[in-house]
N, C-alpha and C positions, 0 to 999 in steps of 0.2 A: 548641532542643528538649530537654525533660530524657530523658535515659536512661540504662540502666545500660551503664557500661563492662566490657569483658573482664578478666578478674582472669590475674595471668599464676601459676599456680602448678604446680607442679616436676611433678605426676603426677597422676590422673584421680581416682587412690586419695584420695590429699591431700586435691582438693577432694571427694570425697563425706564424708570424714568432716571435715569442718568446715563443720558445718548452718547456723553462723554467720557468712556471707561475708561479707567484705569486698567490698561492692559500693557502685559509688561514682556520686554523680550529678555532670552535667559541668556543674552551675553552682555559685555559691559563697553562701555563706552560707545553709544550710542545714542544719535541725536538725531531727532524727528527732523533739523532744517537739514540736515546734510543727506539725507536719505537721498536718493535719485530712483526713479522708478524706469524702467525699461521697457517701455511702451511699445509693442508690435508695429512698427509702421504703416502709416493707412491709419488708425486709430483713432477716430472724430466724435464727437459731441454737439450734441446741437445748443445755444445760447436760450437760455431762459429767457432774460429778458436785454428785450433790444435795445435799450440801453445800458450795458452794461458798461463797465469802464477797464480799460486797458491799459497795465503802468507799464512804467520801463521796470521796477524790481516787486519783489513778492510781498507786498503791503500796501497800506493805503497811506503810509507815509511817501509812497515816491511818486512822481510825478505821473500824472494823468496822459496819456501818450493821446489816446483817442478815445470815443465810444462807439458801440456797435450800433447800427441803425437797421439792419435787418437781422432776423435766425440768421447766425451764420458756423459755419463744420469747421473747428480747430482740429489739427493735428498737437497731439502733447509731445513736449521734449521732455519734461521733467516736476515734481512737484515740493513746493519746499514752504514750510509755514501754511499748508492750506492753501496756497494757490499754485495755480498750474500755469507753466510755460508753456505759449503756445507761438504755431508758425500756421501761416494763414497766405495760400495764396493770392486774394485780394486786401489784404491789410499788412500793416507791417508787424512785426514778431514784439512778444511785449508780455507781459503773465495777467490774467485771471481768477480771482476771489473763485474758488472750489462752490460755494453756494451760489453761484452767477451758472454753476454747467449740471444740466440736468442729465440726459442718458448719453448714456457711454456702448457704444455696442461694438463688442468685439469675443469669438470665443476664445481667442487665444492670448487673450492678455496674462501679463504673468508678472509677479511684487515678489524682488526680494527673493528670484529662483523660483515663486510658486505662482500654478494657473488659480483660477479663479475659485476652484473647487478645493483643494486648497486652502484657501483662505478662508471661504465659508464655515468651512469644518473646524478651522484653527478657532475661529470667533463663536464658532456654538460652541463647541467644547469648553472655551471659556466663560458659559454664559449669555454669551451679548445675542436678546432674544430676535431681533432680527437678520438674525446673518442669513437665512436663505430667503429673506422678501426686499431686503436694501436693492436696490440697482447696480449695474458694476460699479460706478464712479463712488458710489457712498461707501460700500465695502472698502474699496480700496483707500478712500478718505479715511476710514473709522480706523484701519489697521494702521495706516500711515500717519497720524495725527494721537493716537495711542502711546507711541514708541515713548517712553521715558528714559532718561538718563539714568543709570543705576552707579552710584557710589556708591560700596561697602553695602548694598541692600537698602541703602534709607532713601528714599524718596525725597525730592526737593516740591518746596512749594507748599507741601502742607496737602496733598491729594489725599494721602489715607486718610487724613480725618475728616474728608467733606463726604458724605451720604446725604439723599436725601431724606427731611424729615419723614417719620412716619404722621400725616396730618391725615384726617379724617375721607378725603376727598380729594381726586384728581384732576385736571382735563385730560384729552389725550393730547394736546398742545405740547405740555410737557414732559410726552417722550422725545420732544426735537432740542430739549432744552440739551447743549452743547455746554460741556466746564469749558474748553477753551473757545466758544464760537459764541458767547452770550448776548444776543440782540445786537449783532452786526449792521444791522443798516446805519445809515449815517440819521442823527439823532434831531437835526434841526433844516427841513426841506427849504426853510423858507428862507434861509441863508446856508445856503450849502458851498462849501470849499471841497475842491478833488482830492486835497492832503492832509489826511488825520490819524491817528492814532485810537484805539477803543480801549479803553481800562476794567472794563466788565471784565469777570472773572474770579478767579479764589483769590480774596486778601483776609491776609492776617484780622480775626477778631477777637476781641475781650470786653468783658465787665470793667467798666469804669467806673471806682468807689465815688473817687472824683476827675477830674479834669484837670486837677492841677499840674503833674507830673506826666508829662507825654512820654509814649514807651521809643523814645529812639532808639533804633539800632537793634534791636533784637527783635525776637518773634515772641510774636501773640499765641494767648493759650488755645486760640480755637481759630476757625475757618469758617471764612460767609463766602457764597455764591453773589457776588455784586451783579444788578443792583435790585435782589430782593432783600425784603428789611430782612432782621433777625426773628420777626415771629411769624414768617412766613415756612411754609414746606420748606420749598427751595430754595432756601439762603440755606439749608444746612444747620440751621441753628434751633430755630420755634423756642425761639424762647423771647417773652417782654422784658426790656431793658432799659430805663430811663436815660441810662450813661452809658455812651462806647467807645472803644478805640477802633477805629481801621489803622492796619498798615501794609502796604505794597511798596517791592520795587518797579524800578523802570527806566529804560533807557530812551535817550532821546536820538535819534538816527543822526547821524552826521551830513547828511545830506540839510539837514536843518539847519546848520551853526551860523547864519547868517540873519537869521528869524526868528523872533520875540515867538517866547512859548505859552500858548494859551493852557490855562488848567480848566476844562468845562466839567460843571454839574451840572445834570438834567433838573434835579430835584432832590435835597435830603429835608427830612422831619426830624428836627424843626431847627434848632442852632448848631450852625454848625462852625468849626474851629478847624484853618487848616493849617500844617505846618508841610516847609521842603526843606527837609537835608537840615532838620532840627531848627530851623528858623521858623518865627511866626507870619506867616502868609497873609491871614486876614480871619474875618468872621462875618458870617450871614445868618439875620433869624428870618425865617420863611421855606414853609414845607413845601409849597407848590410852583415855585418858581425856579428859574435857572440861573446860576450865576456863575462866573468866570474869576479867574486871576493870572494878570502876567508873572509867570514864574521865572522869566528868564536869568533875575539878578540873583536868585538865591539857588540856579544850578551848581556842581561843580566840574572840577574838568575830569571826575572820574564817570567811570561809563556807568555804574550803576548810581540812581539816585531814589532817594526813600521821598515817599509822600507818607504822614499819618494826619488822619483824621479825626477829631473828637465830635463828638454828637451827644445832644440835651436833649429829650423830648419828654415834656411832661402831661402831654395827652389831655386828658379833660380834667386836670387838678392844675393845668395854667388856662392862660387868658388868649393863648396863641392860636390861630386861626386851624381849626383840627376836622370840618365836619362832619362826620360821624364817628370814630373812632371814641373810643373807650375804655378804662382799664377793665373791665368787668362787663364784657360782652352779653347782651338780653334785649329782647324785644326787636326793635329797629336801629339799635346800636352794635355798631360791629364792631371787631377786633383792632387791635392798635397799630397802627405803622411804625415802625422807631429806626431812623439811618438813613441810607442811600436807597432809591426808590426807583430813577429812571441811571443812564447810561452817565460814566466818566470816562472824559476822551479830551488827548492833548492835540492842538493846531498851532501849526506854525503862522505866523503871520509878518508881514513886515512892518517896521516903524510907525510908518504909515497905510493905514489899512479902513477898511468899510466894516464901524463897527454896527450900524442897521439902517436897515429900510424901510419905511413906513408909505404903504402903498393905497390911497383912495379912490376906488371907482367912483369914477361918475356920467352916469347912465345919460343926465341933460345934456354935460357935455362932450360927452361923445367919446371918454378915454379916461385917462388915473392923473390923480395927483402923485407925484410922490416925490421923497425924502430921503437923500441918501446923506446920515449922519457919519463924519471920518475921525478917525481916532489919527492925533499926531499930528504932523504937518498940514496946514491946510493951504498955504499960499504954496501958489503954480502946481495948481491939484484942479484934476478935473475928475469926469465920469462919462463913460460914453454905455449908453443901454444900448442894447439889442432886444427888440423883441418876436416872439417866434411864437405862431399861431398854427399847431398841429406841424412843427416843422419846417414853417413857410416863415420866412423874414419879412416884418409886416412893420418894422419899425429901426433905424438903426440913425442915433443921433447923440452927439454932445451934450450932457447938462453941467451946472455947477453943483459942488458940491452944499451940503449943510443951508441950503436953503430950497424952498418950496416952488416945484416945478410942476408942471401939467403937461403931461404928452397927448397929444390925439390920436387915437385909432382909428383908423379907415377900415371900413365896412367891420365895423363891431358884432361880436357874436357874443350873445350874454350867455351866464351861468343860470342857470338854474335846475330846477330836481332830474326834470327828464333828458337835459343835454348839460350837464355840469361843464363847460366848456372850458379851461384852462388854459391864460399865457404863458407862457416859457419866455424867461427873461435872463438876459446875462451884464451884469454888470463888471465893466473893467476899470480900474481907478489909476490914473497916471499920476506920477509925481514928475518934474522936470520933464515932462513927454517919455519918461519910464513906466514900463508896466508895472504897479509895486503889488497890485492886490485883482483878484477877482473873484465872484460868486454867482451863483447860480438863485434863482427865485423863482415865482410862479404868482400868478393873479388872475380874478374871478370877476368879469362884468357884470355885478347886480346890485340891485337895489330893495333897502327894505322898507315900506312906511305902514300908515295907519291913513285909509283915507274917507272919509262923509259918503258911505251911503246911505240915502235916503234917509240922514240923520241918527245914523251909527257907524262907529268908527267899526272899520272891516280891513285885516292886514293884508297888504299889497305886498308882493312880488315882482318887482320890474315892472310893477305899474299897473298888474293885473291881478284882482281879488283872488287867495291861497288859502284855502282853507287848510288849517294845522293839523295833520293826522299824525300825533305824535306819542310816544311812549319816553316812560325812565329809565335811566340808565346809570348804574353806581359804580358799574366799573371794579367792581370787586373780581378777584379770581380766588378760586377752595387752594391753589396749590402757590400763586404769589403774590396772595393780595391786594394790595394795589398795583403791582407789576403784574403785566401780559405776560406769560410765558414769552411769545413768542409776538414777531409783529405780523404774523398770518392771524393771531388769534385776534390783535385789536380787530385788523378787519372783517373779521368773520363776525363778528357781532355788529359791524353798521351793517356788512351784506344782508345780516338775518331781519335785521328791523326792516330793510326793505322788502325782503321777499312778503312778510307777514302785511305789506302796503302801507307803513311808515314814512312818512317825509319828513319827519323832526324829529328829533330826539335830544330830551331833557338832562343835559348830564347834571347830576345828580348829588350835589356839596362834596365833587371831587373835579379839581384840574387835571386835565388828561395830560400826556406827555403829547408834544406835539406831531407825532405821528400818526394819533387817532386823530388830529383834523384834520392831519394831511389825507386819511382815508375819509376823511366826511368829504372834503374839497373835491377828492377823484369822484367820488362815487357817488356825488350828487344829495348828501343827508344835510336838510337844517339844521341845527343844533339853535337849541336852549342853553346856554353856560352860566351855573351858578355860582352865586360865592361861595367857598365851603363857610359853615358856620364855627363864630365864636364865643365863646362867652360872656366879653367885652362888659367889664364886672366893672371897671375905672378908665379913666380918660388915656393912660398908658394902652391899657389892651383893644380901647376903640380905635386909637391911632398905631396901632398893629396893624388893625383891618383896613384901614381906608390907606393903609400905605401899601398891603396885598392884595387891594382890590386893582391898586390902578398900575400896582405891577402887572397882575395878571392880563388887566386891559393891556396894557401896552405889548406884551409877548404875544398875545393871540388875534393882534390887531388886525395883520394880513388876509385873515385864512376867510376866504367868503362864504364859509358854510357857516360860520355865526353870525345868526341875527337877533339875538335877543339877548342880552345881560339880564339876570336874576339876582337879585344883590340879597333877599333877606327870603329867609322860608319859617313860614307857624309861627312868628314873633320868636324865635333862637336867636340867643345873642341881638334880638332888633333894637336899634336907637335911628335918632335923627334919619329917619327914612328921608326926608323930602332933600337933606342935607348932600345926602349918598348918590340921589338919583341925578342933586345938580352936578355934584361930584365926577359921577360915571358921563355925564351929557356934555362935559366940558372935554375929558379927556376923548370921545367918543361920541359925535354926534351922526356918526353914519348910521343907530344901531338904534335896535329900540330895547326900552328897557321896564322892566318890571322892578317897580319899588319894591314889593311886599306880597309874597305866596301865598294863597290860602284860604286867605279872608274877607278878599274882594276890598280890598285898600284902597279907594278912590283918589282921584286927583293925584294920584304921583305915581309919574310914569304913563309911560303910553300903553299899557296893557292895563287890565284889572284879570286878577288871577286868582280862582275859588277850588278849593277842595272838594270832592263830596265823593263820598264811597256808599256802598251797600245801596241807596237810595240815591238816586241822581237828581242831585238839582241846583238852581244858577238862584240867590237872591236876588229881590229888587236894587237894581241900582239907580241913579239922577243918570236923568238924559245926557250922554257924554259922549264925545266923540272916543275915548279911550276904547281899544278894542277889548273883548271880553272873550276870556280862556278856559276854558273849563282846565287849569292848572294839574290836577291829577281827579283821577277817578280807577273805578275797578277793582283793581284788590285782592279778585279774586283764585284763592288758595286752592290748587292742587299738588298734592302731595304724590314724589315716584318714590316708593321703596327703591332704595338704592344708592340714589341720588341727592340724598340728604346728609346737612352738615352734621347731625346728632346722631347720623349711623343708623336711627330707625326710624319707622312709619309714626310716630309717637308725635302729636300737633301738642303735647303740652308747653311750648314754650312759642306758640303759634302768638303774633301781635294785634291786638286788637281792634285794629283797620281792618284784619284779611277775611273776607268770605266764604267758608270753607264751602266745595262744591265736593263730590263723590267720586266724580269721572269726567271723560272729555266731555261726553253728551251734553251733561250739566253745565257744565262749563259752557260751548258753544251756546245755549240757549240763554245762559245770563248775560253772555256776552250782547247777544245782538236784541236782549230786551233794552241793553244801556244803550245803543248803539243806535235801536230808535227813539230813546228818551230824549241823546244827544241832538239826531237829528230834529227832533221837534223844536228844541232849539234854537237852533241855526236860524230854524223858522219865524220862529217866535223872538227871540231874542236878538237875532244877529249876531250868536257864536261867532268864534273867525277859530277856534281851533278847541281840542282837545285832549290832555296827554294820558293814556294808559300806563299803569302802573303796575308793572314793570317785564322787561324784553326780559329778565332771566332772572329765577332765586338768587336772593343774597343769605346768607344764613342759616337764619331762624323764620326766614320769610320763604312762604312757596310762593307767591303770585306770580311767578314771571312765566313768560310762554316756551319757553326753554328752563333744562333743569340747573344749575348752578356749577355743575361739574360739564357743560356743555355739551352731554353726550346722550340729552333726549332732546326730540323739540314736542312737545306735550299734544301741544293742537295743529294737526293741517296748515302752514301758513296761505294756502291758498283758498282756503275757507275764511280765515281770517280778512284777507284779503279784499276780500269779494264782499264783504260786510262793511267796509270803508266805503268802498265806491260809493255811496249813496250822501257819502260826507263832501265826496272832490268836485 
C-alpha cells in the first residue's frame, strides 16, 4: 500500500518551517513528473492572479501560449513538476504553475486511490504540521511534489542533509519557504522574458581552503538552500565562510537548442568564480549587483550539465563595498552575507536579442525617453513598443534600436503615492523582419525636483511641494538575512510602512533585489537608495565603489519609486564627495541626490541631510536652495520578550543611538513630542521631509515599529498614522 512515511527530524520548529518535506513513498521507482492525478470531473479552481501565464508544457521553459485576463475556473487533467494541466472552456488547453491556483473545491477528489481525508491523515501522521489547515490544492501539491525517487534507500540530491538551521528567531514567512519552489516569481520585472528556468534550490556546499582546485564532478560535503547565504537559517548551513564552493546539476530543455543560454545571478557577496562542465566561465567582484554569462559554447551534448561556483567574501577585513555586515556582529553592525543571496535562473535568448532598456519620463514633454540597447546583430534590426495603460493600447509604433528615442503619451497619467500609476510595455525586436526576441517592461510618469520657495529649496513631486514622511529600512530577515523568505514578505513590509502613513522609505546600505522596487513601483512607496558603505582604505577599493555605484545606478534606473540616491552615510568609508555626486548626476540626472548623511554637508547635492536622535534638531545652515531632511531621527527602543535576536528581554547589547522607552504609551508620546518638534520645523525651517528610524528591529536594535521576526506590530499603525498628517 503506498503511503507516506514519518520523517525523523530534530524539533517541531524544524519541521514547520520546511514547507518542503521530505516525504517518502514506501515503493520504488517512483517519480513525482510521472505521477498523474485523477481529478473528479467538474473539478475547478479559481486563478489567483489575472495574469497569470499559460504554457504549452509544465515549466517556464516552454513557451507562453497566453495570459489570463480575468479570475477564471480550470478544469484539471493532470499534474506534473508543480503545475497543472488544464482545459478551459473559453481559453485554449495549456498547464499552470500550482502557485498561480489558489482553492480547489471539491469533496470527492481523490490522489493516488485516496480521498482527501486520507491524505490529510497520511501527512499528519508524517508530521507535516499543516495537513488539516492547507486547502485541497496545497495538500494535494505537498503530497505530490514530496514523492522522491528511492534507489536502494539513498536519497538523491543531498535532501537528508538539508534541515533548517536552528537560528534564534523566525518569521512566519518562512513556513511557505518550499526546498523545491524557492522564490519562484520571475526575478527581473523590468525586463521580463516568458521563457526561464529557476535554479534556486539545494546545491551542493563546501568550505573552500582555497579556490584553487574546483570540485568537478562529484558532490560536495554539505547542502545550501539557494539563494540564502551560508550564515543564514535557511540556507541550511549558519555557518560564516570566507571561501565556498557551490555545485549543481541541470539540464537545458531541448525546446531551447536553437537559443544562446543565459546564466543569470541576482546577486552573490562578493567575487565570485563561475565554471560549466569544468571550463572557466568568467569572474565578477560586486555583492549587489546582477550579472549574467553566455553559457551556450561550454554546454555539452549530454543532458546533464554541472555549473560550480566559487565565492571570496572577505567582509569588513576587504575594501569591498559590504554595508553593514561584519565578522563579529555588535551594536548597529550586523551579521555577514557570504554567497549567493537573490535567485539563479537560465534564459534562452537568441543571437540577437534586447540586452536593456533605459526608460526616461518626462512629465514637460509629455511622455519617456527611451533606449533599447541590442546584443548581436544590429543592422536590419528594429523595435516596435506597445504601450498599455491599465490594458488599454495607448501607444504601438516602430523605433530604432541602440539609439535614443522619445515617445509621446496622450492623455498622461502620472505616478505618484496615492495613484502609482503604471505603463505596461512590450517590446518586440525583428531581425530581417523576424521576430528574434521580446520582453515585457513597465514605467512611471513622474517627476522629482527641488524648487525656491519663498527662498528655500522644498522637494517637488510632479511639480507639486511633498513633504517626505519617511522611515528606514535594512532589509535584514532573523531567518534569511539578506534574502526575503518569500516575495509576500518583501512586500509586506512596504505595505506596512504605508499602513503606519509612510511615503518613503530609506533603504538602508543594502541594494534590494529588484523585486522590492518592483513592489515600491505598484504600491506607490518613494524610496531613498543608499550606497552600502565601504571602506575605500586605497585608490583600488575607491574605484570598487564608484564602479558599484554606477552599476547599481544603472540596474535600478527604470523603477520610479526611486527619487533620491544617497551615496555616503556618518563620513563611512567618505571620500571626494563632491567628486561622487558629479559622478551620480552624470550617470542620472533625473534624480536627486544626497552627497553626505548626517551632518548637514552643504553645497553637494540637492538635499542637505542631518541626524539627530533623542533630542530633535536641524543646525544653522547658508541660505540655500538645497532642500533640508531631517535624514534620520527617533530611535526610539522597545523591547518584545520573545521577539528578540538574543533570546531575551536583556538591553545589554542595546546601541547607543536608541532611547529606551518602557511600553507603547511611552513610546506613543515621544513619538508625537518629535513629531511636533519636526513639525515646527517645517515651519521654521522649510523641512521638505523626515526619516524615522526604523519600520522593524534589526538585531541588537529594538527601534523599529514592528518586531524583527515580523510577528508583532508594537504601536497601532493607525495612531501612527494620524500623527503624520500634520506633516503632509
Amino acid at each position: 500500500m503506498n503511503c507516506v512515511k514519518a520523517i525523523s527530524i530534530s524539533t517541531l520548529q524544524k519541521l514547520m518551517l520546511l514547507v518542503g518535506l521530505t516525504l517518502l513513498l514506501s515503493f520504488k521507482q517512483v517519480y513525482a513528473a510521472e505521477i498523474k492525478i485523477d481529478f473528479p470531473e467538474g473539478l475547478s479552481c479559481s486563478n489567483v492572479n489575472s495574469r497569470s501565464s499559460i504554457r504549452n508544457g509544465p515549466g517556464t521553459e516552454y513557451i507562453e501560449l497566453y495570459r489570463t485576463k480575468t479570475k477564471t475556473h480550470f478544469v484539471f487533467e493532470s499534474i506534473k513538476d508543480g503545475w497543472y494541466k488544464i482545459k478551459s472552456d473559453d481559453e485554449a488547453s495549456g498547464w499552470i504553475a500550482s502557485r498561480d491556483v489558489n482553492s480547489c473545491k471539491s469533496a470527492t477528489i481523490r490522489f493516488l486511490d485516496k480521498n482527501l481525508t486520507d491524505l490529510r491523515n497520511e501527512l499528519a501522521n508524517a508530521g507535516y504540521p499543516f495537513a488539516f489547515d492547507d486547502p485541497i490544492n496545497k495538500i494535494v501539491e505537498v503530497y505530490a511534489e514530496t514523492v522522491e525517487r528511492i534507489d536502494d534507500n539513498k536519497e538523491l540530491y543531498g535532501r537528508e542533509k538539508y534541515r533548517v538551521g536552528g537560528g534564534p528567531l523566525f518569521t512566519s514567512f518562512s513556513n511557505e519557504v518550499a526546498v523545491d519552489d524557492v522564490l519562484p516569481e520571475y526575478p527581473r520585472p523590468q525586463l521580463e522574458r516568458s521563457e526561464w528556468i529557476n535554479l534556486n534550490g539545494l546545491w551542493g556546499f563546501e568550505k573552500a581552503g582555497d579556490l584553487v582546485n574546483p570540485p568537478f564532478g562529484r558532490q560536495l560535503s554539505d547542502t545550501i538552500l539557494v539563494p540564502f547565504v551560508s550564515e543564514s537559517s535557511l540556507s541550511g548551513v549558519m555557518e560564516h565562510v570566507d571561501q565556498v564552493w557551490y555545485r549543481r546539476e541541470f539540464k537545458v530543455p531541448s525546446v531551447w537548442k536553437q537559443k544562446r543560454i543565459m546564466l543569470h545571478f541576482g546577486a552573490v557577496d562578493w567575487e565570485t568564480t563561475v565554471y560549466i562542465n569544468g571550463s572557466y566561465v568568467g569572474k565578477h567582484q560586486g555583492g549587489y549587483d546582477s550579472f549574467n554569462y553566455d553559457i551556450t559554447d561550454f554546454l555539452t551534448s549530454d543532458s546533464t550539465q554541472e555549473v560550480v561556483v566559487g565565492v571570496f567574501d572577505p567582509t569588513d577585513s576587504g575594501e569591498q563595498v559590504r554595508g553593514k555586515q561584519t565578522h563579529n556582529p555588535k551594536d548597529i553592525w550586523y551579521t555577514a552575507n557570504t554567497g549567493i543571496w537573490q535567485t539563479v535562473w537560465l534564459e534562452p535568448v537568441s543571437a540577437t536579442h534586447i540586452h536593456s532598456l533605459k526608460i526616461t519620463p518626462s512629465i514637460d514633454k509629455g511622455g519617456i525617453g527611451l533606449f533599447i540597447k541590442v546584443a548581436g546583430q544590429s543592422t536590419s534590426t528594429f523595435a516596435r513598443i506597445r504601450i498599455y495603460s491599465q490594458h488599454k493600447l495607448v501607444l504601438d509604433q516602430q523605433v530604432p534600436i541602440n539609439s535614443d528615442n522619445f515617445l509621446t503619451i496622450r492623455n498622461p497619467v502620472y505616478w505618484d503615492i496615492y495613484n502609482p500609476h503604471l505603463y505596461d510595455v512590450e517590446v518586440e525586436l525583428f531581425n530581417n523582419n523576424i521576430l528574434v526576441d521580446k520582453v515585457n517592461s513597465y514605467f512611471g510618469l513622474r517627476t522629482i525636483s527641488v524648487e525656491d520657495v519663498n527662498g528655500v529649496g522644498r522637494i517637488h513631486l510632479n511639480g507639486k511641494p511633498l513633504f517626505h514622511v519617511g522611515v528606514l529600512d535594512q532589509g535584514y530577515w532573523p531567518d534569511g538575512l539578506y534574502t526575503a523568505p518569500t516575495d509576500d514578505a518583501l512586500r509586506y513590509d512596504i505595505e506596512m510602512a504605508k499602513e503606519f502613513g509612510y511615503n518613503l522609505i530609506r533603504k538602508h546600505m543594502k541594494v534590494e533585489p529588484q523585486r522590492w522596487y518592483y513592489w515600491a513601483d505598484r504600491l506607490g512607496m518613494l524610496v531613498w537608495q543608499d550606497m552600502p558603505m565601504a571602506n575605500n582604505w586605497t585608490d583600488w577599493g575607491k574605484q570598487l565603489y564608484r564602479n558599484e555605484l554606477d552599476r547599481m545606478i544603472t540596474k535600478l534606473y527604470n523603477h520610479p519609486s526611486i527619487v533620491t540616491w544617497v551615496l555616503f552615510n556618518e563620513r563611512w568609508g567618505e571620500f571626494d564627495v563632491q567628486e561622487a555626486v558629479l559622478q551620480t548626476k552624470q550617470t542620472d540626472s533625473s534624480r536627486l541626490v544626497v552627497g553626505a548623511t548626517g551632518y548637514a554637508d552643504e553645497e553637494k547635492g540637492d538635499i542637505i541631510s542631518y541626524h539627530s536622535y533623542k533630542q530633535i534638531n536641524f543646525p544653522v545652515v547658508k541660505n540655500t536652495l538645497q532642500a533640508r531632511v531631517l535624514g534620520e531621527w527617533g530611535g526610539l527602543g522597545l523591547s518584545s520578550v520573545g521577539h528578540l535576536w538574543n533570546g531575551s528581554g536583556s538591553n545589554s547589547q542595546t546601541p547607543e543611538y536608541v532611547e529606551l522607552v518602557n511600553d507603547s504609551s511611552n513610546f506613543v508620546n515621544r513619538y508625537q513630542g518629535h513629531i511636533n518638534e519636526i513639525k515646527n520645523m517645517v515651519n521654521v525651517l522649510g523641512l521638505s521631509g523626515a526619516i524615522y528610524s526604523q519600520i522593524t528591529d534589526v538585531e541588537r536594535e529594538s527601534t523599529g515599529l514592528i518586531t524583527y521576526d515580523r510577528k508583532k506590530i508594537k504601536i497601532d499603525p493607525a495612531l501612527i498614522s494620524a500623527m503624520h498628517s500634520v506633516l503632509k
